[in-house]
Each structure stands twice: as C-alpha cells, then as structure tokens.
ChimeraX commands (.cxc) that place a marker at each C-alpha (Angstrom):
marker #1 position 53.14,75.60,111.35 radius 0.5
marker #1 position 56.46,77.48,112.33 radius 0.5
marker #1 position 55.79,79.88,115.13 radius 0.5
marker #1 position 58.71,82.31,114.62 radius 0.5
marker #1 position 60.28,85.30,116.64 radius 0.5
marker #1 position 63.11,87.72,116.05 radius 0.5
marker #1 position 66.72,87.98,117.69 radius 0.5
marker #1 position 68.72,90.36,117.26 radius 0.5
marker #1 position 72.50,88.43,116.83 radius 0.5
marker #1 position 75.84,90.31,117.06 radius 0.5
marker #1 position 78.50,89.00,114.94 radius 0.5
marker #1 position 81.99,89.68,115.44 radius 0.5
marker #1 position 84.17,89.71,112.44 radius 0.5
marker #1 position 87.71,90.54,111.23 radius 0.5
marker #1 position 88.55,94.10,110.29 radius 0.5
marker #1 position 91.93,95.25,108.61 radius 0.5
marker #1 position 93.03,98.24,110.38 radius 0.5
marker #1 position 96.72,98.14,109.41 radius 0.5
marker #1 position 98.88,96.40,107.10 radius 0.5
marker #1 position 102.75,95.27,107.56 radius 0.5
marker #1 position 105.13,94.69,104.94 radius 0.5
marker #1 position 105.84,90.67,105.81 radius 0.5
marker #1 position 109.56,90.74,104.67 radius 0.5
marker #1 position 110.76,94.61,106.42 radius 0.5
marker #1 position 107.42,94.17,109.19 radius 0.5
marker #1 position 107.30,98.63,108.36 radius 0.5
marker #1 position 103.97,99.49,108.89 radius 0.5
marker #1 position 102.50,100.54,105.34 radius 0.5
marker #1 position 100.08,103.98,105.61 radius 0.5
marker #1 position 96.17,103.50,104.88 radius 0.5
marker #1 position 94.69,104.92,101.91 radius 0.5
marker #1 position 94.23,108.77,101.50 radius 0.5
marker #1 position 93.89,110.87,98.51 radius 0.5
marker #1 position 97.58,112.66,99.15 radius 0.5
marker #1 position 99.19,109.35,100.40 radius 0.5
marker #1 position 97.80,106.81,97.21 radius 0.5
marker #1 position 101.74,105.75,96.86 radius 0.5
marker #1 position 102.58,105.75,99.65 radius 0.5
marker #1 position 99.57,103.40,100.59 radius 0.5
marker #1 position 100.23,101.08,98.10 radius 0.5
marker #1 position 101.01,97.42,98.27 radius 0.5
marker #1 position 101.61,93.69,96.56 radius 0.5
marker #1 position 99.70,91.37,97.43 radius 0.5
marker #1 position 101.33,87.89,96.85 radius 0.5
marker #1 position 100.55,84.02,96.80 radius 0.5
marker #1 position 102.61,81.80,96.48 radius 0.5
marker #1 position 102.89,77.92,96.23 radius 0.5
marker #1 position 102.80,74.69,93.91 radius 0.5
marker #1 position 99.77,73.11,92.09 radius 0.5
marker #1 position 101.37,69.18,92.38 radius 0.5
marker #1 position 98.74,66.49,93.04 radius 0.5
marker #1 position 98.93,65.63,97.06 radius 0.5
marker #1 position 97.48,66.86,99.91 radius 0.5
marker #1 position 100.59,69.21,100.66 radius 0.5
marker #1 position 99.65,71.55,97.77 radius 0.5
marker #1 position 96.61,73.57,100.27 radius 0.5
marker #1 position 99.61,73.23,102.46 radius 0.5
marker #1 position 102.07,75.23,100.25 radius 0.5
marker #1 position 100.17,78.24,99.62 radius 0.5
marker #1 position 101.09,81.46,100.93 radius 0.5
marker #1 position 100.00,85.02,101.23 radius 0.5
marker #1 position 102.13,87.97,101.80 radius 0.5
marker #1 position 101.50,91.82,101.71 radius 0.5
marker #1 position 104.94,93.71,100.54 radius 0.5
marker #1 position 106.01,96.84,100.16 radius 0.5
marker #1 position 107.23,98.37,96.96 radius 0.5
marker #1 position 110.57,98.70,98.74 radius 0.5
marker #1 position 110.87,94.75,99.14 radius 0.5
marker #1 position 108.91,93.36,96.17 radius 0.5
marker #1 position 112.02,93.08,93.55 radius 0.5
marker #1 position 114.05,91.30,96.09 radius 0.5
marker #1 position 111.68,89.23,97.39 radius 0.5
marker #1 position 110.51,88.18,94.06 radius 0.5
marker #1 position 114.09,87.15,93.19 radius 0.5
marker #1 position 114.90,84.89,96.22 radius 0.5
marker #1 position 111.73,83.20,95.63 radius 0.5
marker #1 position 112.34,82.42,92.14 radius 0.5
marker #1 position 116.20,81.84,92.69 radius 0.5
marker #1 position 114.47,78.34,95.01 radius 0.5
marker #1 position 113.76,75.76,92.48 radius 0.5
marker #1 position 111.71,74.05,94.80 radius 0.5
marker #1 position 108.30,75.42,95.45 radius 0.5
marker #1 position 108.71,77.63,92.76 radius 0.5
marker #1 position 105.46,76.51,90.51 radius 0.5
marker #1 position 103.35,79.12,91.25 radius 0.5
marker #1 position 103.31,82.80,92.10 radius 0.5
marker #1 position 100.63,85.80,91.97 radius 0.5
marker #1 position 101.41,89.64,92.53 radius 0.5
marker #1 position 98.88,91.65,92.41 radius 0.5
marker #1 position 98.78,95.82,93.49 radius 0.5
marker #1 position 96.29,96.82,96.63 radius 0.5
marker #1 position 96.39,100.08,98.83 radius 0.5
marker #1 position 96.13,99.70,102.36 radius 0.5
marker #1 position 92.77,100.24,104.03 radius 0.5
marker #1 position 90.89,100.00,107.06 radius 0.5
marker #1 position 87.99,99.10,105.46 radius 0.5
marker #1 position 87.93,95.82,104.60 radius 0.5
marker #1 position 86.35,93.29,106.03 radius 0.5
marker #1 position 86.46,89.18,105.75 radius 0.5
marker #1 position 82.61,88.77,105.45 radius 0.5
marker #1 position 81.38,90.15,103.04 radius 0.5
marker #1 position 77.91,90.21,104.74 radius 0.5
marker #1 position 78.79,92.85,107.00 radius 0.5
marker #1 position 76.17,95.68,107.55 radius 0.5
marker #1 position 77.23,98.77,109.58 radius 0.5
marker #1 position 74.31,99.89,111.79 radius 0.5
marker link #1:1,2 radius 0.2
marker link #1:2,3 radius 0.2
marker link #1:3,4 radius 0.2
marker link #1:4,5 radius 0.2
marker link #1:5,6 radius 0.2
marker link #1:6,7 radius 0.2
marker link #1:7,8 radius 0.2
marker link #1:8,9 radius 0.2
marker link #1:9,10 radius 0.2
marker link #1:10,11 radius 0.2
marker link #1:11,12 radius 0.2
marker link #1:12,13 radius 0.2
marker link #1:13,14 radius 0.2
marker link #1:14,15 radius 0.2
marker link #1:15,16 radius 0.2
marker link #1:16,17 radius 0.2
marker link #1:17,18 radius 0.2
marker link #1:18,19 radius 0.2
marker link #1:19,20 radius 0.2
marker link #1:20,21 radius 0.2
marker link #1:21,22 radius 0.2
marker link #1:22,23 radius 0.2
marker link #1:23,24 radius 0.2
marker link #1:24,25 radius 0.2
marker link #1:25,26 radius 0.2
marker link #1:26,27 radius 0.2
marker link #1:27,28 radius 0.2
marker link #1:28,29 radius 0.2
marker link #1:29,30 radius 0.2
marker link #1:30,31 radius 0.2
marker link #1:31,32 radius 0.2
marker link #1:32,33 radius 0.2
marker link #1:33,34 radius 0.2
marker link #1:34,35 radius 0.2
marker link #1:35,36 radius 0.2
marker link #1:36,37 radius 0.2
marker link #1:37,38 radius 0.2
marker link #1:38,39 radius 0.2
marker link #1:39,40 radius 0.2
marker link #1:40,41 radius 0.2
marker link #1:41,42 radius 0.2
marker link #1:42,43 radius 0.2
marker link #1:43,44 radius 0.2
marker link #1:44,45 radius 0.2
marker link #1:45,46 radius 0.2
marker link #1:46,47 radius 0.2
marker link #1:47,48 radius 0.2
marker link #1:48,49 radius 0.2
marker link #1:49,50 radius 0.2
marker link #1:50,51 radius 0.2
marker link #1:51,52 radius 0.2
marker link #1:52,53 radius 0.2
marker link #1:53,54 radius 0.2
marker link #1:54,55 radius 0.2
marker link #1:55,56 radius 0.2
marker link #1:56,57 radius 0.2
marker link #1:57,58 radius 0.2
marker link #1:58,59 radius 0.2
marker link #1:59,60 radius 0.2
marker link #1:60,61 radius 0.2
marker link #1:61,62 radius 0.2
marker link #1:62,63 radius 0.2
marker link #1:63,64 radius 0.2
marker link #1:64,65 radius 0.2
marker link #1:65,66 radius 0.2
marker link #1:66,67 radius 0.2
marker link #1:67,68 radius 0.2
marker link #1:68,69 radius 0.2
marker link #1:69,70 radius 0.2
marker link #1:70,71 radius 0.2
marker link #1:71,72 radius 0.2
marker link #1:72,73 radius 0.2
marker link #1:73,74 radius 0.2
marker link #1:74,75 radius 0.2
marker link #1:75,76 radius 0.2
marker link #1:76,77 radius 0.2
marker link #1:77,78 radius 0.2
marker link #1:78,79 radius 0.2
marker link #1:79,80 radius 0.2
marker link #1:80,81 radius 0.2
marker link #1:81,82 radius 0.2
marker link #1:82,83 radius 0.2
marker link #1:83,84 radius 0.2
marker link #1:84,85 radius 0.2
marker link #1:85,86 radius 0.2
marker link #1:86,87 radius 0.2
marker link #1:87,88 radius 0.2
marker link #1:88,89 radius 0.2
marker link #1:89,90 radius 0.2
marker link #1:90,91 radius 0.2
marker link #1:91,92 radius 0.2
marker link #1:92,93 radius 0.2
marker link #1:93,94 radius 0.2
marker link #1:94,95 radius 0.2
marker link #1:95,96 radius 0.2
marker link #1:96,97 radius 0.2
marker link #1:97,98 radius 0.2
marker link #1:98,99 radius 0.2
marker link #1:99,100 radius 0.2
marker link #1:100,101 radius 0.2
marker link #1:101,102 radius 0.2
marker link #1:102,103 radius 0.2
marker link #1:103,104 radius 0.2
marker link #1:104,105 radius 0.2
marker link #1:105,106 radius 0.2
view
C-alpha cells in the first residue's frame, strides 16, 4: 500500500515578454488589435539535414523583422555552404507564450 500526501510544487518556467529582431536587435511591439503589423514577425530555422552529428549542431532559430527578412534571406542563400535547409514562417509578438505547455495560471 502507497500512503500518499499532497505538495503543493512551484514551477518556474520561461515566459516571452518581448521579442528582438536578431539581425537590427529593434525591439518588435506585442500583439494588439491596432498594432497586428506592426507586431508581426518571421520566425526562421535554419541549417543542413547531412548525416553527422554536426547537423543538431547547425540548426538555428531567428525572429526577424519584416524590415530585415528580404536581406537576410538573400545573404543566407548567397552562402553555398549551410545552405540545405531553411523555414520562414509569420508570428506576432506576444507576451503570452510560454515553453511548457503545462502551465496553469492560478
């Protein structure tokens, strides 16, 4: 037989409460109705798929403005090296996200 009792346990996680554009380091302005442009984002990975234990190694993540995207997109494309794999996709910046996904607000 288990003879149980309750804890309560505070967990301290990660919370996005601003977001920089990684090439031009300008903060970008969290999410509101009036602002939805001018809260908006790419969010980009980058790296190579080869067999070896570098490829965990070359993957990248960036957040970039819409002010920096084109230009950073062409730079990385101009390297022919580690050029084998890139993902853009849009996001808006938030404060509300969190990196557990099990968090409950009390």
């Amino acid at each position: 037989m288990y003879i149980t009792e309750k804890k309560k346990v505070t967990k301290y996680l990660e919370r996005i409460i601003k977001t920089k554009c990684d090439v031009c380091k300008r903060e970008i302005p969290n999410f509101e109705p009036c602002k939805r442009e001018k809260s908006r984002f790419f969010r980009v990975i980058t790296g190579h798929h080869d067999w070896g234990n570098d490829s965990c190694d070359s993957i990248k993540e960036y957040e970039i403005c819409p002010d920096c995207i084109q230009d950073f997109v062409e730079k990385y494309i101009k390297k022919v090296d580690g050029t084998d794999y890139i993902d853009i996709e849009t996001d808006y910046a938030s404060e509300e996200k969190y990196f557990d996904e099990e968090y409950e607000e009390e």
